[in-house]
PATITOR-845694 format. One record per residue (C-alpha): y negated, z, x. Coordinates in steps of 0.25 Angstrom, whole numbers, padded with zeros to 4 digits, always signed. Layout:
REM residues N
YZX ...
This chain:
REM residues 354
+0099-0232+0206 +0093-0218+0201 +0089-0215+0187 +0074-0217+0185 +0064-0227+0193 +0072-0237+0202 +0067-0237+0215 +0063-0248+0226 +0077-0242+0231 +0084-0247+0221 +0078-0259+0221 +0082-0263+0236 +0096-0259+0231 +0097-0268+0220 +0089-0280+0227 +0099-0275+0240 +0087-0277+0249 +0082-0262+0258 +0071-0254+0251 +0062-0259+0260 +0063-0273+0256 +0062-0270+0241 +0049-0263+0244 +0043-0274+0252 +0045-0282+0238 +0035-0273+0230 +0025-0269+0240 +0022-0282+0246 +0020-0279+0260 +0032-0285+0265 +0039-0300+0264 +0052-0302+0258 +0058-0315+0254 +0058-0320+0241 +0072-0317+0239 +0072-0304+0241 +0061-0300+0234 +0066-0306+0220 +0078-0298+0223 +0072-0286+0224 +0062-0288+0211 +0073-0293+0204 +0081-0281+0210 +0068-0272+0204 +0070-0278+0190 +0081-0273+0188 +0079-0261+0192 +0065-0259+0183 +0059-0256+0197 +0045-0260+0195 +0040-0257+0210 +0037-0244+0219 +0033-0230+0213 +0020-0229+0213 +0020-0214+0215 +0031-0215+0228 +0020-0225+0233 +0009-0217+0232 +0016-0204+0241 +0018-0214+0250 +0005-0218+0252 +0001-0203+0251 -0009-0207+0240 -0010-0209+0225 -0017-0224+0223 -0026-0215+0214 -0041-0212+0211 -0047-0201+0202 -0058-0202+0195 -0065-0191+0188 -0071-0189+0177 -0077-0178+0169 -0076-0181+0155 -0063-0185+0147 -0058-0201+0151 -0060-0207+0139 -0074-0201+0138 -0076-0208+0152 -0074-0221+0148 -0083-0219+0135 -0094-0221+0146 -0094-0234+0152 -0100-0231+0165 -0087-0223+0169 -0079-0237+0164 -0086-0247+0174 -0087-0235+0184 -0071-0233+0184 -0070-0248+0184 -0077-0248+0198 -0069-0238+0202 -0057-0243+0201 -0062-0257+0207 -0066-0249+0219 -0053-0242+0221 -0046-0255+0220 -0043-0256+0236 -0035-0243+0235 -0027-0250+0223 -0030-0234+0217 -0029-0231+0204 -0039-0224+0195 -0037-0209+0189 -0045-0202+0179 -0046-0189+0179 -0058-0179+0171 -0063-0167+0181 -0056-0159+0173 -0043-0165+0173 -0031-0154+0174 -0025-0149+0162 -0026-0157+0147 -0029-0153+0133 -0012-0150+0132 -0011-0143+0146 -0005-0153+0154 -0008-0158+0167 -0018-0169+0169 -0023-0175+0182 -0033-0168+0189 -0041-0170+0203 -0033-0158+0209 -0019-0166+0204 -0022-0179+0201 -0014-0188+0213 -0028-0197+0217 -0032-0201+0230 -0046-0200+0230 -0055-0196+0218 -0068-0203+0210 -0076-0191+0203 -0087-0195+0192 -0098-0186+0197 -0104-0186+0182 -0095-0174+0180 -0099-0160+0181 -0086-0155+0187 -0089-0165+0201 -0088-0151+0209 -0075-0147+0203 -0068-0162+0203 -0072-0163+0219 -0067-0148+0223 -0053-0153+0218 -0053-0167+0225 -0058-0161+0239 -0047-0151+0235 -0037-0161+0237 -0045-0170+0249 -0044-0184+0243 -0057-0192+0242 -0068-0191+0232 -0079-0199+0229 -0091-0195+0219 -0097-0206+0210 -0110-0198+0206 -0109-0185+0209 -0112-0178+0223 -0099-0171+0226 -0105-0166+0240 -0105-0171+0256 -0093-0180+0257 -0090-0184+0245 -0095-0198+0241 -0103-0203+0230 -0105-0214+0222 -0121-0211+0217 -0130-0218+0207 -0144-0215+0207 -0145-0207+0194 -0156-0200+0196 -0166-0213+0201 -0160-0221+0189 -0163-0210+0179 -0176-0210+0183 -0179-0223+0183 -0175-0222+0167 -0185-0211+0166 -0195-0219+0172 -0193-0230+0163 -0196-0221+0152 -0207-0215+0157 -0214-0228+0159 -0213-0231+0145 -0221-0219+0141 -0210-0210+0139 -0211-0195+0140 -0202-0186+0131 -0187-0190+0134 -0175-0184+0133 -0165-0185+0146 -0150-0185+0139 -0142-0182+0152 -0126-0184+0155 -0118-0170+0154 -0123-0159+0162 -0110-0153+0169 -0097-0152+0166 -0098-0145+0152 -0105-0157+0146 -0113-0149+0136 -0125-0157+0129 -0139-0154+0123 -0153-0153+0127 -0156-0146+0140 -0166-0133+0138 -0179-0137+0149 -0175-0123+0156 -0160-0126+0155 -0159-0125+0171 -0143-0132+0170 -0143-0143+0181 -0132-0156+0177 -0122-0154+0186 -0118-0168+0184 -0123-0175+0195 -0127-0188+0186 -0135-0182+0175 -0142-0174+0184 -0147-0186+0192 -0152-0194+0180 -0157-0181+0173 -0167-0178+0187 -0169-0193+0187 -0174-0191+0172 -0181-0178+0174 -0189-0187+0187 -0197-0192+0175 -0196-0184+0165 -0196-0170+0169 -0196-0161+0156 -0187-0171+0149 -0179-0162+0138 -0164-0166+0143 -0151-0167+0133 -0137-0168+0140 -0125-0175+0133 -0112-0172+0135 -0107-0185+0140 -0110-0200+0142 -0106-0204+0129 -0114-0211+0117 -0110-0199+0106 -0115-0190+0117 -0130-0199+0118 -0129-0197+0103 -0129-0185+0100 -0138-0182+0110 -0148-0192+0105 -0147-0185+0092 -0153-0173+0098 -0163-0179+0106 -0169-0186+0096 -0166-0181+0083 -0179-0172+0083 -0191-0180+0081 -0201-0171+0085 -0195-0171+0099 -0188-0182+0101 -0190-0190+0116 -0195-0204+0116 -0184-0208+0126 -0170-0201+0131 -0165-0203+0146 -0150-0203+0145 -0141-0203+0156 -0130-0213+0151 -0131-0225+0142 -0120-0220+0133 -0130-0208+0132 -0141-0216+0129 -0134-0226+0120 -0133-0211+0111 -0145-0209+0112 -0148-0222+0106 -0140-0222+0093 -0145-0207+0090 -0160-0213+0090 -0153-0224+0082 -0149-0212+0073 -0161-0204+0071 -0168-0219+0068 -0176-0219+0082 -0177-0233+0088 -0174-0236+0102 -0184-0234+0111 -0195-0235+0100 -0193-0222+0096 -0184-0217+0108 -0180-0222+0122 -0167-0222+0128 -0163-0223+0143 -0147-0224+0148 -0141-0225+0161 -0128-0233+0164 -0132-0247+0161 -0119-0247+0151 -0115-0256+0139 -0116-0248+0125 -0108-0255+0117 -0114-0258+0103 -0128-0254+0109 -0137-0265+0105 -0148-0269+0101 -0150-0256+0114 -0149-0259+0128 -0152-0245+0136 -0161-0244+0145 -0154-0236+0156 -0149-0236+0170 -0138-0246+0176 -0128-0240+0184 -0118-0248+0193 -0105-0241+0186 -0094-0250+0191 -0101-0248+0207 -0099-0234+0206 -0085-0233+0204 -0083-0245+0214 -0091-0238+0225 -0081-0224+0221 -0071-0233+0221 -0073-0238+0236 -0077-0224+0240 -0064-0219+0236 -0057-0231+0242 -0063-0229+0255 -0061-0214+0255 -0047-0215+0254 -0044-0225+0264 -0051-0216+0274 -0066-0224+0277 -0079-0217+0275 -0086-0216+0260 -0102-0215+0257 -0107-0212+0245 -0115-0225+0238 -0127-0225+0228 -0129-0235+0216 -0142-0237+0209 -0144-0239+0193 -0152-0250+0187 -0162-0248+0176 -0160-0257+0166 -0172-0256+0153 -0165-0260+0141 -0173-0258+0126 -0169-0244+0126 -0182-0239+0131 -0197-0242+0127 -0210-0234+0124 -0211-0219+0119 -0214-0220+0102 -0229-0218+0098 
């Protein structure tokens, strides 16, 4: 036997059964008697041999077993947010007739902090990819995967003709959080919007600033928002994260001559910022300030509050991508597919002060 991993080969040797028959024992596909196969495992024991290589396998079948995922933002900051957790979750769930694998990647994967090379949508051995369209470098992510023809699905984001979609109705669920508060006698708020673009800058939007989100998502919840409250002064965080919601709700209500009776954020960790910074500045919530989410998450350590926000079906998301991708790769037609968020009022929310 060589040096280095035995082989089925040197399996079938020890065992003194062909190749073929030794293979049959650890794919399955095949009968043998009980006889022979004890030899052969036993045979295997001996050898260390644990079963096939996984990477021969893979050339023979002429793909990976693997799916990318995309993401824009660092991993760990990724799952800080919840939503990403139970989207991945379905993900994986809807993959799980390939018996595919999941592989993370950032859209701007290539080279890390010490100059080595890391996995990147132009190297990475996938078969098909997921990208995260709450990422302002969609454009870029999708020029390297059709530069390599594998299949790509699109869960919120447009990526173009052809390319599929997973879609949530951002801008009709935004709107109907607006509305709420508009019932309720609100009329100066303050819209905390998801990152911009790529550069994730934050602060308060001048009114003649004529930048336009290029992320997909908070442009759709910041239209659905501006439906009802048109001249709505608009702060922009860097990221879905509660530290980012806090130190923006420092901002937006740390000057009491101007500060907004309610603020629309668009994520719950966002909003759950917002909350503790009122907290801070000794405002009640919503006597003194209204807070709106969107996600339908669980904030640990967040009582007595339960936000009012927008439900979203996370987990359906990623299973619909996940069957989308399945699909595409086993050669049948993919559509696109929709999903609608639930309003759910939690005591987060009541009538302007005064």
């Amino acid at each position: 036997m060589a040096a280095g991993r035995p082989t089925i080969a040197d399996v079938a040797r020890v065992a003194q059964v062909s190749p073929s028959t030794a293979s049959v024992v650890f794919s399955g596909k095949a009968s043998v008697t009980d006889a022979t196969r004890a030899r052969v495992l036993e045979a295997a024991a001996s050898l260390g041999y644990t079963g096939p290589d996984p990477r021969a396998a893979s050339l023979r079948r002429g793909s990976s077993g693997i799916v990318g995922v995309v993401f824009e933002e660092h991993l760990g900051a990724a799952f800080r947010d919840p939503i990403k957790a139970v989207m991945m979750d379905g993900l994986a769930e809807g993959v799980s007739p390939l018996g595919a694998g999941l592989l993370l990647l950032r859209d701007d994967a290539g080279v890390v902090a010490d100059g080595a090379s890391a996995p990147s949508l132009r190297s990475a051995p996938v078969d098909a990819v997921v990208l995260v369209g709450c990422s302002g470098r969609l454009a870029d992510s999708l020029e390297a995967v059709r530069g390599r023809g594998i299949p790509v699905v699109v869960i919120e984001g447009d990526a173009g003709p052809g390319i599929p979609r997973v879609e949530l109705d951002n801008r009709e669920a935004q709107r109907h959080a607006a509305r709420h508060l508009r019932s309720l006698g609100h009329e100066n708020v303050v819209l905390l919007t998801l990152p911009f673009d790529a550069r994730r800058w934050w602060g308060w939007v001048a009114p003649d600033d004529s930048r336009v989100p290029v992320v997909d998502v908070t442009r759709e919840r910041l239209a659905g928002a501006r439906d009802v409250f048109p001249a709505a002064r608009v702060y922009a965080a860097g990221g879905s994260l509660i530290d980012e919601g806090l130190a923006a709700g420092r901002s937006i209500l740390s000057d009491a001559h101007n500060r907004p009776t309610a603020v629309i954020a668009q994520s719950d960790l966002l909003a759950a910022g917002v909350v503790r910074a009122a907290e801070e500045l000794g405002l009640s919530v919503p006597a003194d300030v209204s807070v709106t989410g969107f996600d339908g998450i669980t904030v640990d350590g967040f009582a007595p509050y339960e936000l009012t926000t927008l439900v979203q079906p996370a987990a359906e998301k990623g299973r619909a991508a996940g069957t989308i991708v399945t699909r595409m790769i086993e050669g049948l037609d993919a559509a696109s597919i929709s999903f609608t968020c639930t309003f759910r009022q939690g005591n987060t929310t009541g009538p302007p002060p005064g």
